[in-house]
C-alpha positions as CSV (number, residue, x, y, z in Angstrom):
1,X,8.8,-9.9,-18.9
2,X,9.7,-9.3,-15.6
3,X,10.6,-12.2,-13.2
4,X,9.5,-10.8,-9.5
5,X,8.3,-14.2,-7.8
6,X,11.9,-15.9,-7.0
7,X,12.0,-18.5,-5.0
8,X,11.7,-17.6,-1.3
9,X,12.9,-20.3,0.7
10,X,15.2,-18.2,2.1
11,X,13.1,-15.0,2.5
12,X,10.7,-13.9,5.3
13,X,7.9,-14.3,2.7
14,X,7.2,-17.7,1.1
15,X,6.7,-18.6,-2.6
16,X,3.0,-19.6,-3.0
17,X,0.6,-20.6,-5.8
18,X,-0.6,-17.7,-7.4
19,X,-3.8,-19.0,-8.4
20,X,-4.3,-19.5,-5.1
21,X,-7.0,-17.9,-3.4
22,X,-5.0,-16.5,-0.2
23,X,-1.5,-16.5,0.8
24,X,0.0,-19.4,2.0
25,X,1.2,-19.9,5.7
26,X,4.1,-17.1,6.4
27,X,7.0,-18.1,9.1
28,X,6.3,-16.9,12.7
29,X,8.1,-13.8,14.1
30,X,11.6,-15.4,15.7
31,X,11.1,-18.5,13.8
32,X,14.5,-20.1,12.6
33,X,14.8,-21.5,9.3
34,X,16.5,-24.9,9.4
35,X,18.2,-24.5,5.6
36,X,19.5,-21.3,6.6
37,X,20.1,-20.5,10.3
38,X,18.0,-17.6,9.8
39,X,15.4,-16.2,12.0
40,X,12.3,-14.4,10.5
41,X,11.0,-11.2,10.8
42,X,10.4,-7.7,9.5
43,X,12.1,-4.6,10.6
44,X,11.6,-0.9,9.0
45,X,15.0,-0.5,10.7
46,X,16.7,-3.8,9.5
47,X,15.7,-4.4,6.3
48,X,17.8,-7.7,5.6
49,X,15.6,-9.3,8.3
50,X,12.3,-8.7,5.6
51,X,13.7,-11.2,3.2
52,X,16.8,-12.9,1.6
53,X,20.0,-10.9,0.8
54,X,20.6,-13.8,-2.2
55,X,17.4,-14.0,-3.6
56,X,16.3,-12.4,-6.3
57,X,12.7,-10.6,-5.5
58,X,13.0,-8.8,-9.1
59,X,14.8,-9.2,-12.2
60,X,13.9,-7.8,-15.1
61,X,16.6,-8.6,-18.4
62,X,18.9,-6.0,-19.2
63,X,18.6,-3.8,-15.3
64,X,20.0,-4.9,-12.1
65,X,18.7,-6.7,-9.9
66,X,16.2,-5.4,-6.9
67,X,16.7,-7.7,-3.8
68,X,14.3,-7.7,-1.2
69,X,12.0,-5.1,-2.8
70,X,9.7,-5.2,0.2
71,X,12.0,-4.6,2.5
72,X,13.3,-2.0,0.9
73,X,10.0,-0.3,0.5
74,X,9.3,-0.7,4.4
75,X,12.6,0.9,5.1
76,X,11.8,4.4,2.8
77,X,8.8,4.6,4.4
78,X,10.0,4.3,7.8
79,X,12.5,7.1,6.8
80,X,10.0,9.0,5.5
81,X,7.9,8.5,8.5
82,X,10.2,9.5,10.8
83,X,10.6,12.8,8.9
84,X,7.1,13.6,9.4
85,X,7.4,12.6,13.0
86,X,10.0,15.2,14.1
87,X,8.4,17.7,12.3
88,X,5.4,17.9,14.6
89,X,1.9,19.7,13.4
90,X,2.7,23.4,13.1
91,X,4.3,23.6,9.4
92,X,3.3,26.1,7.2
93,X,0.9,25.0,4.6
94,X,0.6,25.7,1.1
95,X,-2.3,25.0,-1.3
96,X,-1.9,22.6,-4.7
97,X,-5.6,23.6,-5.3
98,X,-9.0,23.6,-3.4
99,X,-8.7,21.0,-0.4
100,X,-5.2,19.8,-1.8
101,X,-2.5,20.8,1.0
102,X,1.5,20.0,0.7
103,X,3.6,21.5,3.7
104,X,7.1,21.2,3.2
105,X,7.3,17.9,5.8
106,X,5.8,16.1,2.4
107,X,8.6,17.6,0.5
108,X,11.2,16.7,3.3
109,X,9.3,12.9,3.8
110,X,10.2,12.6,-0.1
111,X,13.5,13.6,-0.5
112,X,15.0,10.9,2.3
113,X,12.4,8.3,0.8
114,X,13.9,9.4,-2.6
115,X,17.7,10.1,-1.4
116,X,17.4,6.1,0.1
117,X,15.9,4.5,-2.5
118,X,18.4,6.1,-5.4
119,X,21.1,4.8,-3.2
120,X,19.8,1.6,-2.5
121,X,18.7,0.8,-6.3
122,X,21.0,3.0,-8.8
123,X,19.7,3.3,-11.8
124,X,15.9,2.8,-10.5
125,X,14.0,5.8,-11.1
126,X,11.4,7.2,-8.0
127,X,8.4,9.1,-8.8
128,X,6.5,11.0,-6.4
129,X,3.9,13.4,-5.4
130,X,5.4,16.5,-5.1
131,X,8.6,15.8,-6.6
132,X,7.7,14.3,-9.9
133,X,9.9,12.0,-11.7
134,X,10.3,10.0,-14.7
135,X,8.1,6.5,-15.1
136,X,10.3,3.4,-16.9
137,X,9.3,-0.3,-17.2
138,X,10.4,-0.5,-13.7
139,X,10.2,2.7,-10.8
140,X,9.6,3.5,-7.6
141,X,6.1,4.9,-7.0
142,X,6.4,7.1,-3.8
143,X,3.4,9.4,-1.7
144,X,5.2,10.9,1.1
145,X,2.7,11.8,3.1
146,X,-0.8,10.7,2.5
147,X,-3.6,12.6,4.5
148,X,-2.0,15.8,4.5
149,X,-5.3,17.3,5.3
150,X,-5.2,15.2,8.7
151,X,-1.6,16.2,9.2
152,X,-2.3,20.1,9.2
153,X,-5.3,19.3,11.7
154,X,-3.8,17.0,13.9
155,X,-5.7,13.9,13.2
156,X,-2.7,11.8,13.3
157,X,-4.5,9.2,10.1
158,X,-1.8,9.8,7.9
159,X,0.9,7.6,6.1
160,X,3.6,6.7,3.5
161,X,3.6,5.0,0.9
162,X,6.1,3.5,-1.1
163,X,5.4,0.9,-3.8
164,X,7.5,-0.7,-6.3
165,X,6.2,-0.8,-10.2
166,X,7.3,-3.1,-12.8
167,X,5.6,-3.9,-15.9
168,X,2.9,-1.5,-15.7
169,X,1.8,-3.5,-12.0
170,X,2.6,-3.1,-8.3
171,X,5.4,-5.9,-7.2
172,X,6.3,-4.9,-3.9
173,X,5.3,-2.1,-1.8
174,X,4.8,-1.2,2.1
175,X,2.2,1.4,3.8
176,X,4.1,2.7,7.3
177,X,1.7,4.7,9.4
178,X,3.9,7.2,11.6
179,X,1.6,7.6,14.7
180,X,0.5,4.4,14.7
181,X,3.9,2.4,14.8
182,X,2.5,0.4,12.2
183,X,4.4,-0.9,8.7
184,X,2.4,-3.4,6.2
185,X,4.5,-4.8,3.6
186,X,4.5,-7.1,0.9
187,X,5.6,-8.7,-2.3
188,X,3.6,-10.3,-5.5
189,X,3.8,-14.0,-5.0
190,X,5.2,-14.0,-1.5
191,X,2.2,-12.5,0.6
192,X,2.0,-9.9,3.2
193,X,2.5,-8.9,6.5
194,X,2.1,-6.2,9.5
195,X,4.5,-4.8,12.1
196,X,3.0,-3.6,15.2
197,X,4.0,-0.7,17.2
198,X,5.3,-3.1,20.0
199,X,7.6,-5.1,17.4
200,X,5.0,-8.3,17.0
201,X,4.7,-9.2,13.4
202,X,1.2,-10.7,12.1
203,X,0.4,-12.0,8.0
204,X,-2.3,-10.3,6.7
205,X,-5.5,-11.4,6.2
206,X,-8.6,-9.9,4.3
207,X,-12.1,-10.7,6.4
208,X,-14.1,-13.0,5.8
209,X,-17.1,-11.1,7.0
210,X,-19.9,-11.0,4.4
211,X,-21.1,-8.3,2.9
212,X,-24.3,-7.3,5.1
213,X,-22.2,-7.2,8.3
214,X,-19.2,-5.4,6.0
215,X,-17.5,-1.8,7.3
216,X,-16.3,0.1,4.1
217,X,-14.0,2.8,4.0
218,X,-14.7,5.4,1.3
219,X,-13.0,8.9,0.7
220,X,-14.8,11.6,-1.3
221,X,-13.8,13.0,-4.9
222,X,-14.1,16.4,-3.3
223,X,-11.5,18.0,-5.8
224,X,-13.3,16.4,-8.7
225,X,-16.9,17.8,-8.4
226,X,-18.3,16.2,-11.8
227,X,-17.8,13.3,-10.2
228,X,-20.4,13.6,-7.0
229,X,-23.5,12.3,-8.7
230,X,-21.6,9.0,-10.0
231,X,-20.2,8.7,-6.4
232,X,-23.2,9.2,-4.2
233,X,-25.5,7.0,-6.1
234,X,-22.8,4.6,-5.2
235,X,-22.3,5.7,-1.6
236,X,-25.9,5.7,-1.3
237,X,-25.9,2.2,-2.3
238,X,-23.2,1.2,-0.2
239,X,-25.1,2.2,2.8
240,X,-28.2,0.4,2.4
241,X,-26.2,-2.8,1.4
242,X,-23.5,-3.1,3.4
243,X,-23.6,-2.4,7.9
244,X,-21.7,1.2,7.7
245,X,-18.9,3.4,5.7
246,X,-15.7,4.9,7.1
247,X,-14.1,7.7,5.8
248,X,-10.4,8.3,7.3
249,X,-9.2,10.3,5.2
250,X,-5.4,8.7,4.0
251,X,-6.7,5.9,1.2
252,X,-3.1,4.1,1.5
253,X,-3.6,3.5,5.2
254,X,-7.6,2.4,4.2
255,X,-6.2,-0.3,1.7
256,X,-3.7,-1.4,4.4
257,X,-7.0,-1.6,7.0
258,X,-8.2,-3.9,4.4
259,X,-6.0,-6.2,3.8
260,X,-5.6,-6.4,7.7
261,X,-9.5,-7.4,7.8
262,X,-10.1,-4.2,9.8
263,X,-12.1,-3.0,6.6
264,X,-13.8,-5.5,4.3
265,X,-13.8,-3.4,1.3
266,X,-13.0,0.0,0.1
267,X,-14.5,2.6,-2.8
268,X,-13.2,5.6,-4.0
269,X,-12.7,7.6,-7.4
270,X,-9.9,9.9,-8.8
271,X,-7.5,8.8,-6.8
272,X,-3.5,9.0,-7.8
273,X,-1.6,6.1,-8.5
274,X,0.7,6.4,-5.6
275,X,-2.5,6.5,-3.1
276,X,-3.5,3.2,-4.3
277,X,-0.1,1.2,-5.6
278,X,1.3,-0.3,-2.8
279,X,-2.1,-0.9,-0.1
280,X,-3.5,-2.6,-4.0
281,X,-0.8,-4.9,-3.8
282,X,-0.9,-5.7,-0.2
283,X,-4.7,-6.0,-0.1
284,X,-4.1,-8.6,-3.6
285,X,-1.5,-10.4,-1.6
286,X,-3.8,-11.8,1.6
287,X,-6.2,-12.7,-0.7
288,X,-8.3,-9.4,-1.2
289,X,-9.8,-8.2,-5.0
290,X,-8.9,-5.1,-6.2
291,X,-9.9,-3.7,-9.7
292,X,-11.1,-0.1,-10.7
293,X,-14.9,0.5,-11.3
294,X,-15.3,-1.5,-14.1
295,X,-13.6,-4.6,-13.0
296,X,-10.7,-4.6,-14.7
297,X,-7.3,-4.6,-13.1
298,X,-6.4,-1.1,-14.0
299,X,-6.6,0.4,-10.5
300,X,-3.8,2.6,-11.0
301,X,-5.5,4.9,-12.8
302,X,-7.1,5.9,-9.5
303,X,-10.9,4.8,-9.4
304,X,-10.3,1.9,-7.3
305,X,-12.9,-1.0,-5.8
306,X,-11.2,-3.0,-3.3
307,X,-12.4,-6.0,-0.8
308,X,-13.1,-9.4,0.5
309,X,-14.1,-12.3,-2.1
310,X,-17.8,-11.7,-0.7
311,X,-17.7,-7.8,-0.8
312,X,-16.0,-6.8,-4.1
313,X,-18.5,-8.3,-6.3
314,X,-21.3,-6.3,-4.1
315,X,-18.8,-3.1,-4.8
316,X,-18.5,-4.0,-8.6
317,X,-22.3,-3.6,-8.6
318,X,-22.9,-1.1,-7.0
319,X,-20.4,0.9,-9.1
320,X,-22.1,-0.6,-12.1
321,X,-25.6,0.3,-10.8
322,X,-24.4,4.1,-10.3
């Protein structure tokens, strides 16, 4: 079994309860820890400063050692953000299939994301989109550029996603939005967090809005046809039930919105597990539910229900119902 919930005394992210219901209180942005002379933070630039460089975040028997997972994953996204920032909008695009773009700024966002995160964890393998890779009890799980639609029209919703996988579940992961100046961040047991575009760092918090005054984001299975009449008896649902839908377009960056408590629940189906893997985990971590349509916690597989303690259920119903 893998042992990714240390002790984080030390760390920018606590230890807390995991039966708990949300996370517990996280340190304040240039707060000093009196044990260790440290002061708290998160930087995609400085990734020391996102946890402890002698704590363990996760050890499983028999591999080295990841330290700091999180921080890690902010940084590779941050690199892989800044890739698609230099590249501007006018790439030229190639087609995985109908609505399915890659350009090669995903393929240059991966290989830094891939290039830091081999040198950073030898021996770890990284999976991603476009360049494949190899899955092992423990990998990186890596979508370079999610919202590639957006990206080719200029509707600067996109994002990067880098998630950590161990034992068949998300342990640490961060969703860095490169227009927006925004990172979210987190690890299993130790909660989450948000840097904003002006440097100010904020835990993250589902809503606790209830479900008739809920805003759910939603994408549609558009390259999965079969699946329309499952998904708008559903969406149908959704709108009579909850106060309106959004529809973005870049599901990482949605789950992130969640676990911020700028959306109180998300829906979608036939996603990929590196759309979902890291925003899961950081929507899990401030106290969110996440589970696929049937209410397991198999959300990897892509058909993924996400939300507040009062929405979820409402989701899980309505998915049932459809």
């Amino acid at each position: 079994m893998p042992l990714c919930s240390a002790e984080a005394a030390a760390s920018g992210f606590p230890s807390r309860d995991p039966e708990a219901g949300a996370p517990g209180d996280l340190p304040s942005r240039g707060a000093t820890d009196k044990a260790t002379g440290r002061t708290h933070g998160l930087s995609t630039t400085d990734p020391v400063r996102f946890g402890s460089a002698e704590r363990t975040a996760c050890y499983r028997p028999g591999m080295e050692p990841i330290r700091d997972p999180a921080a890690l994953a902010a940084r590779a996204a941050g690199l892989g953000g800044e890739t698609i920032r230099r590249a501007g909008a006018v790439v030229p695009v190639s087609t995985k299939g109908v609505g399915d773009y890659v350009t090669d700024v995903d393929r240059a966002s991966e290989v830094a994301i891939t290039e830091f995160l081999r040198s950073a964890t030898p021996g770890t393998h990284v999976v991603g989109e476009e360049l494949g890779g190899t899955t092992a009890d423990r990998y990186w799980l890596v979508d370079p550029l999610d919202g590639t639609t957006n990206f080719v029209h200029g509707f600067p919703i996109v994002a990067v996603s880098v998630a950590l996988i161990d034992g068949g579940r998300p342990v640490a992961g961060a969703v860095h939005a490169p227009f927006l100046g925004e990172t979210f961040a987190g690890a299993r047991g130790r909660g989450a967090r948000v840097e904003r575009a002006d440097g100010s760092i904020e835990p993250l918090r589902v809503s606790d809005r209830p479900a008739d005054r809920a805003v759910v984001g939603t994408g549609f299975p558009f390259r999965n046809k079969p699946l329309l009449p499952r998904y708008l008896r559903a969406m149908t649902a959704a709108l009579e039930r909850f106060e309106d839908l959004r529809r973005p377009g870049a599901a990482a960056l949605d789950l992130a919105w969640v676990a911020a408590g700028v959306f109180d629940g998300f829906f979608e189906l036939a996603l990929s597990p590196w759309d979902v893997a890291a925003g899961g985990l950081l929507i899990e971590e401030a106290g969110g539910v996440v589970t696929d349509w049937d209410g397991s916690a198999s959300y990897l597989s892509g058909d993924i229900l996400a939300g507040n303690p009062d929405v979820h259920p409402e989701l899980l119903r309505l998915a049932a119902a459809g």
